[in-house]
N, C-alpha and C positions, 0 to 999 in steps of 0.2 A: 228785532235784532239789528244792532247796529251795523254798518256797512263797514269793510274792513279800509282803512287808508291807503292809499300807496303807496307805493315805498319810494322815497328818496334818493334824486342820483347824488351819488357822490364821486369825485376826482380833487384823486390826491397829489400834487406836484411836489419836488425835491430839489433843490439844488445839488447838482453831480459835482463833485469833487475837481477843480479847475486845471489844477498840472498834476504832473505823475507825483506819486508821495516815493521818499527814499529812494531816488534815483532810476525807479522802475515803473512799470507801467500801470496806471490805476487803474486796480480791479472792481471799481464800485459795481459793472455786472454782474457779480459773483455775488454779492448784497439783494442787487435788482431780484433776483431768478429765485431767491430764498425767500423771499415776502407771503406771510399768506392770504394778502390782498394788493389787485395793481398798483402800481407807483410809475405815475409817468417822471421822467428825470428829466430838469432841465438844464444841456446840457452846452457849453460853450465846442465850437467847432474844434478848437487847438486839442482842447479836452476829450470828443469825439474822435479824432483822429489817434489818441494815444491809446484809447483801450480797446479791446476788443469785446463788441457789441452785436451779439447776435438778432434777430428780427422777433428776438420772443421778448427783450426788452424794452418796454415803453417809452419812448423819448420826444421831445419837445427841443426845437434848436433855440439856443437863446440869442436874441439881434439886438448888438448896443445900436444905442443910439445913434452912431457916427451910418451906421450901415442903412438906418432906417430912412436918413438925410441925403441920401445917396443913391440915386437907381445902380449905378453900376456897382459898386461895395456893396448891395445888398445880392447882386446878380451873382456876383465872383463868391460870396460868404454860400448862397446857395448848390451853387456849382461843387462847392468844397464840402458840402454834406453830404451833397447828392451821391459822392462819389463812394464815401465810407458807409454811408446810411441809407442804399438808394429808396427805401420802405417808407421815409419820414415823413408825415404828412401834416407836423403840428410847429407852432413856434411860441415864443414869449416876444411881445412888442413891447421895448421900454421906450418910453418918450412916443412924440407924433409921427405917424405915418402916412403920408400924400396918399389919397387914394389910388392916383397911379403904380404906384409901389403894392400897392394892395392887389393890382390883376397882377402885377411880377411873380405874386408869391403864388396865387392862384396857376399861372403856366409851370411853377416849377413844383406841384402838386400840393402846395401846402394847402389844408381844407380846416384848418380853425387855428385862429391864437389868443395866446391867455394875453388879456391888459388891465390895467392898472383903473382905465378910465374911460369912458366915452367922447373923447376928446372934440369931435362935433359932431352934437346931438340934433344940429340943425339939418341934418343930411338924411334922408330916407332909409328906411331897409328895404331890400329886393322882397323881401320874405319875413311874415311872420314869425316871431317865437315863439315859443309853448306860453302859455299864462304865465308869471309867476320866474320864469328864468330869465337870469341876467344877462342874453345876447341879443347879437341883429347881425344882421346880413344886408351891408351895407352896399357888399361887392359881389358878383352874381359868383356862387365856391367859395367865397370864406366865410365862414361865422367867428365875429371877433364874441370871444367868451369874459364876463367882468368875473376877478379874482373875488371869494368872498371873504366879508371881515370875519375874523378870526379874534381878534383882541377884544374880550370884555370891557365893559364901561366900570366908573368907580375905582378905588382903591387898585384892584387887581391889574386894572392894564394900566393905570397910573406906574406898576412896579412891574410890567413888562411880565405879566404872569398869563400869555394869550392861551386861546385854549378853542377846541373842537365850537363850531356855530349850535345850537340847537338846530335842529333837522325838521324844515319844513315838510310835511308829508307832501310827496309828488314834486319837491322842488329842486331846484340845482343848484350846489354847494359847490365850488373849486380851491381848495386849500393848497397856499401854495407857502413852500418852508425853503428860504433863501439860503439858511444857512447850512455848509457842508462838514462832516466831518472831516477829523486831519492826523487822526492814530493810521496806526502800522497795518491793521488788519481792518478784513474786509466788515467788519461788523461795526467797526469805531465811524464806517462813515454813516451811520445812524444816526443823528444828533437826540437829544431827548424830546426834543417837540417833535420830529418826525416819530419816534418811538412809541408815543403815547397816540398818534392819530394812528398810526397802524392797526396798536390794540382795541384800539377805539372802532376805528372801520371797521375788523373782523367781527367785532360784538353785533354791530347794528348791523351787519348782512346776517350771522345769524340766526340772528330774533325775527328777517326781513324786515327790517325798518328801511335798508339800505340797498340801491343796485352800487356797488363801486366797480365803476371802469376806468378806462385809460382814457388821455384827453381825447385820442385821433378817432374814438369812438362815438365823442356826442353831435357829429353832423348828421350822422346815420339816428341816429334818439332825437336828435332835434326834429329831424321830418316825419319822424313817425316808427320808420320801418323797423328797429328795432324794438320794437316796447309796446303790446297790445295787451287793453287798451293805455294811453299815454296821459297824464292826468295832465290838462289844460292844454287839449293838441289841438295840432296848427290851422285845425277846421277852427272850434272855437277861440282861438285867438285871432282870427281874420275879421 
Protein backbone atom coordinates (compact mmCIF):
# COMPACT_ATOMS: atom_id res chain seq x y z
CA UNK A 1 0.00 0.00 0.00
CA UNK A 2 1.11 3.15 -1.03
CA UNK A 3 1.90 5.81 1.65
CA UNK A 4 -0.51 8.66 1.57
CA UNK A 5 1.38 12.44 0.52
CA UNK A 6 0.98 15.29 2.46
CA UNK A 7 -0.73 17.81 1.87
CA UNK A 8 0.40 21.15 0.58
CA UNK A 9 0.57 24.44 2.30
CA UNK A 10 -0.97 26.90 0.51
CA UNK A 11 -1.26 30.96 1.17
CA UNK A 12 -2.99 33.01 -0.80
CA UNK A 13 -2.33 36.90 -1.00
CA UNK A 14 -4.62 39.85 -2.67
CA UNK A 15 -4.02 43.12 -3.20
CA UNK A 16 -6.71 45.35 -1.05
CA UNK A 17 -8.32 47.94 -2.83
CA UNK A 18 -5.90 51.33 -2.34
CA UNK A 19 -8.54 54.32 -1.69
CA UNK A 20 -12.15 54.39 -0.71
CA UNK A 21 -14.18 53.66 -4.29
CA UNK A 22 -17.21 56.33 -4.79
CA UNK A 23 -16.54 58.55 -2.19
CA UNK A 24 -17.15 56.07 0.71
CA UNK A 25 -15.42 53.88 2.69
CA UNK A 26 -13.86 50.50 1.03
CA UNK A 27 -15.71 47.62 2.13
CA UNK A 28 -13.30 44.93 0.60
CA UNK A 29 -13.83 43.32 4.40
CA UNK A 30 -17.14 42.34 3.63
CA UNK A 31 -15.35 40.44 0.40
CA UNK A 32 -12.55 39.14 2.96
CA UNK A 33 -15.19 37.34 5.66
CA UNK A 34 -17.28 35.80 2.53
CA UNK A 35 -14.30 33.63 1.12
CA UNK A 36 -14.51 29.95 1.58
CA UNK A 37 -11.00 29.80 1.90
CA UNK A 38 -8.24 32.33 3.91
CA UNK A 39 -7.13 35.30 1.89
CA UNK A 40 -4.45 37.32 3.47
CA UNK A 41 -4.96 40.94 1.94
CA UNK A 42 -2.21 43.22 1.26
CA UNK A 43 -3.02 46.11 2.34
CA UNK A 44 -1.46 49.83 2.01
CA UNK A 45 -1.78 51.68 5.64
CA UNK A 46 -3.95 54.87 3.94
CA UNK A 47 -6.22 52.04 2.74
CA UNK A 48 -6.02 50.29 6.31
CA UNK A 49 -7.15 53.24 7.97
CA UNK A 50 -10.25 53.79 5.60
CA UNK A 51 -12.10 50.55 6.28
CA UNK A 52 -13.10 48.97 8.88
CA UNK A 53 -11.23 45.73 9.57
CA UNK A 54 -12.06 43.42 12.07
CA UNK A 55 -9.29 40.79 13.62
CA UNK A 56 -10.93 37.90 11.75
CA UNK A 57 -9.48 39.48 8.53
CA UNK A 58 -6.15 38.36 7.24
CA UNK A 59 -3.92 41.11 6.49
CA UNK A 60 -0.39 41.74 5.39
CA UNK A 61 0.92 45.70 5.61
CA UNK A 62 2.35 46.66 2.39
CA UNK A 63 6.11 48.74 2.71
CA UNK A 64 7.08 50.88 -0.35
CA UNK A 65 10.18 51.05 -0.78
CA UNK A 66 10.87 54.69 0.43
CA UNK A 67 9.90 53.27 3.93
CA UNK A 68 12.04 50.24 3.68
CA UNK A 69 15.28 52.90 3.03
CA UNK A 70 14.30 54.51 6.07
CA UNK A 71 14.35 53.40 9.80
CA UNK A 72 12.30 56.00 10.81
CA UNK A 73 9.42 55.98 7.75
CA UNK A 74 9.39 52.46 8.44
CA UNK A 75 8.90 53.16 12.31
CA UNK A 76 6.23 56.03 11.94
CA UNK A 77 4.34 53.55 8.70
CA UNK A 78 4.36 50.85 11.79
CA UNK A 79 3.18 52.91 14.38
CA UNK A 80 0.32 53.90 11.95
CA UNK A 81 -0.85 50.29 11.64
CA UNK A 82 -0.26 49.35 14.88
CA UNK A 83 -2.80 51.70 15.83
CA UNK A 84 -5.85 50.52 13.39
CA UNK A 85 -4.61 46.92 13.18
CA UNK A 86 -2.88 46.30 16.66
CA UNK A 87 -3.20 42.03 15.75
CA UNK A 88 -0.83 42.61 12.52
CA UNK A 89 1.94 40.46 12.46
CA UNK A 90 2.67 40.02 8.54
CA UNK A 91 4.18 42.60 5.84
CA UNK A 92 5.09 42.72 2.00
CA UNK A 93 8.85 43.93 1.53
CA UNK A 94 9.19 45.66 -1.98
CA UNK A 95 12.78 46.52 -2.78
CA UNK A 96 15.99 45.95 -0.24
CA UNK A 97 15.77 45.81 3.43
CA UNK A 98 18.91 46.65 5.81
CA UNK A 99 18.95 44.06 8.14
CA UNK A 100 18.74 46.57 10.87
CA UNK A 101 15.22 47.46 9.71
CA UNK A 102 14.51 43.87 9.92
CA UNK A 103 14.82 43.77 14.03
CA UNK A 104 12.47 47.11 13.62
CA UNK A 105 9.96 45.08 12.27
CA UNK A 106 10.56 42.23 14.61
CA UNK A 107 10.13 44.88 18.00
CA UNK A 108 6.90 46.16 16.45
CA UNK A 109 5.71 42.33 16.15
CA UNK A 110 5.84 41.70 12.73
CA UNK A 111 6.83 37.75 12.47
CA UNK A 112 7.21 36.95 8.57
CA UNK A 113 7.00 38.97 5.12
CA UNK A 114 6.34 38.08 1.64
CA UNK A 115 9.50 39.05 -1.08
CA UNK A 116 10.00 39.18 -4.21
CA UNK A 117 13.78 37.92 -3.81
CA UNK A 118 16.45 36.82 -1.52
CA UNK A 119 18.33 39.83 -2.02
CA UNK A 120 21.50 38.63 0.09
CA UNK A 121 21.87 35.17 -0.15
CA UNK A 122 25.32 35.63 1.28
CA UNK A 123 24.03 36.11 4.89
CA UNK A 124 23.10 33.13 7.18
CA UNK A 125 19.75 31.99 8.62
CA UNK A 126 19.16 31.85 12.43
CA UNK A 127 17.12 28.80 11.70
CA UNK A 128 16.51 26.13 9.43
CA UNK A 129 13.65 25.69 6.96
CA UNK A 130 11.46 22.80 6.40
CA UNK A 131 13.03 20.88 3.13
CA UNK A 132 11.59 22.10 0.08
CA UNK A 133 10.01 25.78 1.30
CA UNK A 134 11.06 28.87 0.10
CA UNK A 135 12.13 30.81 3.40
CA UNK A 136 14.95 31.68 6.05
CA UNK A 137 15.34 33.27 9.00
CA UNK A 138 17.83 35.66 8.59
CA UNK A 139 16.86 37.73 11.75
CA UNK A 140 16.15 35.94 15.07
CA UNK A 141 11.43 36.51 14.68
CA UNK A 142 11.08 37.12 11.13
CA UNK A 143 10.96 34.52 8.48
CA UNK A 144 11.21 36.31 5.16
CA UNK A 145 8.78 34.05 3.00
CA UNK A 146 9.85 33.95 -1.45
CA UNK A 147 6.31 34.73 -3.45
CA UNK A 148 5.85 31.73 -5.72
CA UNK A 149 5.85 31.72 -9.67
CA UNK A 150 2.65 31.55 -10.72
CA UNK A 151 3.03 32.32 -14.58
CA UNK A 152 3.44 29.23 -16.82
CA UNK A 153 6.30 28.94 -19.33
CA UNK A 154 5.62 28.84 -23.34
CA UNK A 155 2.95 30.59 -25.28
CA UNK A 156 0.63 31.01 -22.21
CA UNK A 157 2.59 33.25 -20.02
CA UNK A 158 4.11 34.81 -23.27
CA UNK A 159 0.18 36.17 -23.29
CA UNK A 160 -0.08 36.72 -19.66
CA UNK A 161 -2.47 33.71 -19.12
CA UNK A 162 -0.74 32.98 -15.19
CA UNK A 163 -2.26 30.43 -13.52
CA UNK A 164 -2.50 28.27 -9.99
CA UNK A 165 1.66 26.50 -9.48
CA UNK A 166 1.19 22.66 -9.62
CA UNK A 167 1.27 21.75 -5.81
CA UNK A 168 4.34 20.09 -4.46
CA UNK A 169 3.09 17.37 -2.04
CA UNK A 170 4.39 18.74 1.51
CA UNK A 171 5.54 22.16 0.05
CA UNK A 172 4.94 25.81 0.31
CA UNK A 173 3.32 27.75 -2.34
CA UNK A 174 2.54 31.89 -1.64
CA UNK A 175 0.33 33.20 -4.40
CA UNK A 176 0.36 36.60 -4.45
CA UNK A 177 -2.35 38.66 -6.96
CA UNK A 178 -1.39 42.46 -7.23
CA UNK A 179 -4.10 43.43 -8.73
CA UNK A 180 -7.30 45.06 -7.01
CA UNK A 181 -10.75 45.29 -7.99
CA UNK A 182 -12.47 48.93 -8.80
CA UNK A 183 -16.55 48.10 -9.21
CA UNK A 184 -19.12 49.54 -6.87
CA UNK A 185 -19.85 46.37 -4.85
CA UNK A 186 -18.06 44.36 -2.55
CA UNK A 187 -17.78 41.31 -4.78
CA UNK A 188 -16.14 43.36 -8.07
CA UNK A 189 -13.11 43.72 -5.72
CA UNK A 190 -12.58 39.98 -6.89
CA UNK A 191 -10.35 40.22 -9.83
CA UNK A 192 -10.67 36.95 -11.91
CA UNK A 193 -7.29 35.64 -11.24
CA UNK A 194 -8.12 35.97 -7.59
CA UNK A 195 -11.40 34.13 -8.46
CA UNK A 196 -10.24 31.23 -10.02
CA UNK A 197 -7.25 30.51 -7.07
CA UNK A 198 -10.20 30.72 -4.63
CA UNK A 199 -11.99 27.95 -6.54
CA UNK A 200 -9.06 26.46 -7.10
CA UNK A 201 -7.83 26.34 -3.27
CA UNK A 202 -11.35 25.08 -2.01
CA UNK A 203 -11.04 22.11 -4.35
CA UNK A 204 -7.47 21.08 -3.22
CA UNK A 205 -8.45 21.38 0.54
CA UNK A 206 -11.28 19.24 -0.25
CA UNK A 207 -9.64 16.30 -1.83
CA UNK A 208 -6.87 17.27 1.09
CA UNK A 209 -4.18 17.91 -1.29
CA UNK A 210 -4.10 21.38 0.49
CA UNK A 211 -3.66 23.08 4.19
CA UNK A 212 -4.50 26.82 3.05
CA UNK A 213 -3.75 29.41 5.76
CA UNK A 214 -3.05 32.91 6.34
CA UNK A 215 0.37 34.28 6.00
CA UNK A 216 0.93 35.29 9.97
CA UNK A 217 0.22 31.54 10.27
CA UNK A 218 3.48 29.84 8.66
CA UNK A 219 5.96 30.82 11.46
CA UNK A 220 4.09 28.83 13.70
CA UNK A 221 4.17 25.71 10.54
CA UNK A 222 7.46 26.68 9.81
CA UNK A 223 8.75 25.35 13.33
CA UNK A 224 6.72 22.66 13.63
CA UNK A 225 4.08 23.26 16.12
CA UNK A 226 1.29 23.50 13.96
CA UNK A 227 1.46 20.59 11.65
CA UNK A 228 2.28 16.79 12.98
CA UNK A 229 3.95 15.11 11.41
CA UNK A 230 5.52 18.33 8.94
CA UNK A 231 6.93 16.92 5.80
CA UNK A 232 10.71 17.92 5.54
CA UNK A 233 10.79 19.38 9.36
CA UNK A 234 13.22 21.41 10.90
CA UNK A 235 14.98 18.29 12.49
CA UNK A 236 15.66 16.91 9.02
CA UNK A 237 16.51 20.14 7.50
CA UNK A 238 19.18 20.90 10.01
Amino acid sequence: MSRPQPPSTLVICAAAPRQPLNGRAADWPATARSLPVPVTWLVGVDALAAADVGPEVELALDVPPAACGSRQRLRDLLARARDVAPTIAAVVLRGPTPVEHRGLLVEWGISVAIVDEFADESRGCRRPAPRGWACRNVVWGLWEVLVSPARPGGLAGWLGFSGPPRLRPGGLHVLRSNAGGTGSSSASYLTPRLQRWVGWAAQRRERGAADVVGLSALPTLICGAGRQPMAGSVLRAA
